[in-house]
C-alpha positions as CSV (number, residue, x, y, z in Angstrom):
1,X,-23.7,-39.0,11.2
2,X,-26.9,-37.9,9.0
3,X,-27.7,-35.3,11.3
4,X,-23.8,-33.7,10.6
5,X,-24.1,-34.0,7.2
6,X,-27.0,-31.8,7.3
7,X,-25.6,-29.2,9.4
8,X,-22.6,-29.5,6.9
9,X,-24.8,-29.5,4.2
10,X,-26.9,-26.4,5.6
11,X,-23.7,-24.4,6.1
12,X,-22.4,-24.9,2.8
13,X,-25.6,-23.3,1.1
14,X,-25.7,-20.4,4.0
15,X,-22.4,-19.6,2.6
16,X,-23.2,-20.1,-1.1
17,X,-25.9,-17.5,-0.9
18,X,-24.0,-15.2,1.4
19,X,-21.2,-14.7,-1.5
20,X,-24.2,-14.1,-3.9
21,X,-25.0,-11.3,-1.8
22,X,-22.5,-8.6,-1.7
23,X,-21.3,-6.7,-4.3
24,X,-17.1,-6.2,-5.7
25,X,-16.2,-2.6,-6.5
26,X,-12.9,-1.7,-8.3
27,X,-11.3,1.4,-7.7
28,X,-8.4,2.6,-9.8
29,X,-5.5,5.6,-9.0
30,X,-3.6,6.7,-11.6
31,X,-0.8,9.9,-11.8
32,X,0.7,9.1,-8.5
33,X,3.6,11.3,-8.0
34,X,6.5,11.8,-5.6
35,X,4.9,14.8,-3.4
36,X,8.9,15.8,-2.6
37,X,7.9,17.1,0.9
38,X,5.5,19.3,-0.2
39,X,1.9,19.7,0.7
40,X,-0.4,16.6,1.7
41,X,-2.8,17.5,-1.4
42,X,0.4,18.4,-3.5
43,X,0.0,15.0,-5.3
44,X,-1.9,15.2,-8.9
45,X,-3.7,11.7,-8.1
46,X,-6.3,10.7,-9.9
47,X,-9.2,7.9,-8.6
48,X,-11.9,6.2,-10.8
49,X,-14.5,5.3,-8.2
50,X,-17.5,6.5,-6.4
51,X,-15.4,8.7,-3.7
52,X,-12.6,10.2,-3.3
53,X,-8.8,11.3,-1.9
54,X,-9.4,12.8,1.7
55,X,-6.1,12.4,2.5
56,X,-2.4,11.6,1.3
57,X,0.6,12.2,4.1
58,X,4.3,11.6,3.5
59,X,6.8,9.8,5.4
60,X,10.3,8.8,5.4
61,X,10.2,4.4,6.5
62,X,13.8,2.9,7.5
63,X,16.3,6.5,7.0
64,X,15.7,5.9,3.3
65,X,12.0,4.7,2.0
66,X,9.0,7.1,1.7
67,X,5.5,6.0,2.6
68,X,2.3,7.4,1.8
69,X,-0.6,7.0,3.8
70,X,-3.8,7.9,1.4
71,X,-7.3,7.7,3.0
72,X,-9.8,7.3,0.0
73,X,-13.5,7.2,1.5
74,X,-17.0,6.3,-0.5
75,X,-20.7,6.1,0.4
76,X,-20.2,2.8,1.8
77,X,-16.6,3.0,3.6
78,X,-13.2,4.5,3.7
79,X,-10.1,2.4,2.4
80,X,-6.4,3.1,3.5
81,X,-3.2,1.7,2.5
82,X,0.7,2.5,2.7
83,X,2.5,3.0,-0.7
84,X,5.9,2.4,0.1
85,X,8.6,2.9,-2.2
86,X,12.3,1.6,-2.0
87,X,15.9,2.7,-3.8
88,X,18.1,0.3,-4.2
89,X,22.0,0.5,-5.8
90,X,24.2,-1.9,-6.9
91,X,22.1,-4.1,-8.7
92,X,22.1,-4.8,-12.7
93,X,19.6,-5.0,-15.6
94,X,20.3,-5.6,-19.9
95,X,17.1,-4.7,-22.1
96,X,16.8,-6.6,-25.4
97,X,16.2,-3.0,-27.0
98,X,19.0,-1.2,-29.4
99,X,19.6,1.3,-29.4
100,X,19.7,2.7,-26.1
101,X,17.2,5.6,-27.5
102,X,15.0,3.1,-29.1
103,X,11.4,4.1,-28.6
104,X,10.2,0.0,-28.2
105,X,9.4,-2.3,-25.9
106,X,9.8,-6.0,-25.7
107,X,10.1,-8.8,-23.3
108,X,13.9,-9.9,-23.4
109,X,15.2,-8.0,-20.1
110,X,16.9,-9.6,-17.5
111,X,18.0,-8.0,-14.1
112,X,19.3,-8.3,-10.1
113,X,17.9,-6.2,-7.3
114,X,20.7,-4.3,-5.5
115,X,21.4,-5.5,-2.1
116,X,22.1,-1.9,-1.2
117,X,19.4,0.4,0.4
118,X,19.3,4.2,-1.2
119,X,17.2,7.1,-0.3
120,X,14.4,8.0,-2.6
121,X,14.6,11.4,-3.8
122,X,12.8,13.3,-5.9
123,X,13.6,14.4,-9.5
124,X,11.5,17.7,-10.6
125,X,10.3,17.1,-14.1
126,X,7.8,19.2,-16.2
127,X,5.0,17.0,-15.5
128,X,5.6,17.2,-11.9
129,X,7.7,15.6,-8.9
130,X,9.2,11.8,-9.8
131,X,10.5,9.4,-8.0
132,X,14.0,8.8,-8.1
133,X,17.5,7.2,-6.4
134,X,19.0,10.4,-4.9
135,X,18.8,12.3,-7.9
136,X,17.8,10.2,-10.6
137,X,17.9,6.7,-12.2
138,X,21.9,6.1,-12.7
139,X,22.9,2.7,-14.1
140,X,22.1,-0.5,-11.7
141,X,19.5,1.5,-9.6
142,X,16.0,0.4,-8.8
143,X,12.9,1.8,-7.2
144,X,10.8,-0.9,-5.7
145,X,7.0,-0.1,-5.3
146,X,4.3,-2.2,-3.2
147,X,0.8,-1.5,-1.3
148,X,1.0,-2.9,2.0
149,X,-1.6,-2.4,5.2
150,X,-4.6,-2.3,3.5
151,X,-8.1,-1.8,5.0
152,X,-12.0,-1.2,4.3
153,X,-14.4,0.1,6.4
154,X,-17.1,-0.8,4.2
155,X,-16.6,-4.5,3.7
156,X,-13.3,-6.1,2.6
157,X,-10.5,-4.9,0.1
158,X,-7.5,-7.0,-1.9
159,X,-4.8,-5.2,-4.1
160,X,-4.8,-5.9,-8.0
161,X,-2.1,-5.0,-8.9
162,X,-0.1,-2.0,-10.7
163,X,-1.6,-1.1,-14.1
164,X,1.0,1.8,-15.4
165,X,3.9,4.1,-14.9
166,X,5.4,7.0,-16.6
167,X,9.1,8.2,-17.4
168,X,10.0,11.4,-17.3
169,X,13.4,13.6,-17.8
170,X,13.9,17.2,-19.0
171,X,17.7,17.0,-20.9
172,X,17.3,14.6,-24.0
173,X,19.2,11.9,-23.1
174,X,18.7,8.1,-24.1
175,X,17.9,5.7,-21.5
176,X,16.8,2.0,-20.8
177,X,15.0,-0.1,-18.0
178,X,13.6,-3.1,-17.3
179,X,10.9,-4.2,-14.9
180,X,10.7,-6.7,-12.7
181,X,13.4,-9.2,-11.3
182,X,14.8,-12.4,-13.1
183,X,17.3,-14.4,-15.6
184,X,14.9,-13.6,-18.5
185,X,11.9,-12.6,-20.2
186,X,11.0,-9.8,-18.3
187,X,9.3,-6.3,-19.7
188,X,11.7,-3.8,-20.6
189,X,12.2,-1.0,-23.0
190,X,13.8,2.2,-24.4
191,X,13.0,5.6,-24.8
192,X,14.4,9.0,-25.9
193,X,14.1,12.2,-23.5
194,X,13.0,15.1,-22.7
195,X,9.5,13.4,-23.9
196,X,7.5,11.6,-21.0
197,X,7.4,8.1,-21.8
198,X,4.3,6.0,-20.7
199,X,4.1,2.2,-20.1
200,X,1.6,0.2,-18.9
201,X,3.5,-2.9,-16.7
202,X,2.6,-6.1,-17.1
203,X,0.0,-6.3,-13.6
204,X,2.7,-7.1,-11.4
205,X,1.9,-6.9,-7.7
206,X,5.0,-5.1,-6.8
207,X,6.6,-3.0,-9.3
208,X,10.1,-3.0,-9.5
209,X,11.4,-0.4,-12.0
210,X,15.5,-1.1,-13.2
211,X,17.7,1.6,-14.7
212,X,19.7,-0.7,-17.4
213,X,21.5,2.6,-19.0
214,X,20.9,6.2,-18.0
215,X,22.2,8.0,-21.0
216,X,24.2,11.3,-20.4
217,X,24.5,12.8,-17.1
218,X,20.6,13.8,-17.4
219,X,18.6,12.4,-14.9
220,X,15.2,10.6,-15.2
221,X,12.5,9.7,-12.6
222,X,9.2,7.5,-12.2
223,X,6.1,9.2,-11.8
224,X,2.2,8.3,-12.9
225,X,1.4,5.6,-10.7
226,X,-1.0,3.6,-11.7
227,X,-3.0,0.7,-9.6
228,X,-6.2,-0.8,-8.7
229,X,-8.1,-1.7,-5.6
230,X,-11.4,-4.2,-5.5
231,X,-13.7,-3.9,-2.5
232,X,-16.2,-6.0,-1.6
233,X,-19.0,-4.8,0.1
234,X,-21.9,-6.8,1.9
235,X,-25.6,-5.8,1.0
236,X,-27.7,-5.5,3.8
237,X,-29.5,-8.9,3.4
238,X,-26.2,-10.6,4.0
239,X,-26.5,-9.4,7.9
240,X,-29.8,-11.0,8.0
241,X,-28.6,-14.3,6.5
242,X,-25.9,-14.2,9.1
243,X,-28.0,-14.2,11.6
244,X,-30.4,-17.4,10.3
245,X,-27.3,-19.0,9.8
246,X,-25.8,-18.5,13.7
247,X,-29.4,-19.6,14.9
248,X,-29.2,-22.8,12.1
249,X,-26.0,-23.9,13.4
250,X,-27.0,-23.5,17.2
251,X,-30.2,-25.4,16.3
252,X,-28.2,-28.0,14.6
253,X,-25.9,-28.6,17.5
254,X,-28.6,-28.9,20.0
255,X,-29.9,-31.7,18.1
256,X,-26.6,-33.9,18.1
257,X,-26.5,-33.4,21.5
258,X,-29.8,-35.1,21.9
């Protein structure tokens, strides 16, 4: 029994002063835009870390989704991960704001996810291609947004979360959205076009962006992505430490056995 609890005991510091040993990293993308078939480098992303964008390629996921695959490589690894991005129709969302062309937010929205799928589209603004549902952001549409597939060369990776978004539209109109999903209490807002309107979102995992009133017949779209990435990567005495602790544990074994 004494000889377990020392084995235990020696694995529980191994692994103590492995995690003092490596070092987190976070890496932030911001202006992600709709490349609307274009170009691989057509995007206007941004990244705040110690590499960069090698590659961006987009896909169209189920008849109606677009995925990117972005490859984003540093000194010590290269990270990829999907972005996938989902229209939905049919679906509602009320914002506490008033009127419609109020520029405020608050936290009073409320709204339902459509249960219908819609093809993303793409919704030419002057700050570049958007995102949209078809052509825009009608009434009771929804554009869903979430990382999935991720992976690091260099050591390991886990998704933050999405730190910002912009609105964009070109005619003038009044519009309102909410973000999120729920009875109550979630983000939600107003703004007046053809001014870009930028948010930051409330470091949801998966953004969920809800068209609760659309204005005139002028469409409006989602662009300026904005998330964040944290990798972790192992310094090189953690391979050592590995390896004493392997030869520890086989040592320790041999023992009980006796």
């Amino acid at each position: 029994m004494r000889k377990n609890k020392r084995l235990l005991f020696a694995t529980a510091a191994a692994s103590l002063a492995l995690a003092s040993t490596s070092s987190a990293s976070v890496i932030t993308f911001a202006d992600f835009n709709n490349l609307g078939g274009g170009s691989s480098f057509a995007n206007s992303v941004t990244e705040d870390g110690s590499g960069s964008v090698t590659s961006i390629t987009q896909s169209t996921v189920d008849t109606d989704n677009t995925n990117f695959f972005v490859e984003y490589t540093d000194a010590d690894g290269t990270l990829t991960f999907n972005l996938l991005v989902e229209g939905f129709t049919g679906g509602s969302a009320t914002s506490s704001i008033s009127p419609v062309g109020a520029m405020s937010e608050g936290t009073g929205g409320s709204a339902t996810l459509g249960t219908t799928s819609a093809a993303v589209g793409t919704v030419a603004t002057a700050t570049g291609d958007a995102f949209g549902v078809g052509s825009g952001m009608a009434t009771g549409s929804s554009l869903r947004f979430s990382i999935v597939s991720m992976d690091y060369t260099g050591g390991s990776v886990v998704f933050n979360s999405f730190t910002s978004t912009t609105f964009q539209e070109t005619g003038g109109a009044n519009h309102q959205f909410v973000l999120g999903v729920g009875d109550s209490g979630l983000p939600d807002g107003g703004w007046d076009g053809p001014d870009a309107y930028s948010i930051t979102t409330g470091n949801p995992t998966v953004l969920i962006v809800n068209s609760a009133a659309e204005g005139n017949t002028a469409t409006w779209g989602v662009n300026d992505i904005g998330f964040q990435f944290t990798t972790t990567i192992p310094e090189p005495g953690t391979y050592a430490l590995l390896a004493g602790l392997s030869g520890l544990v086989f040592v320790m074994l041999r023992r009980c056995r006796d």
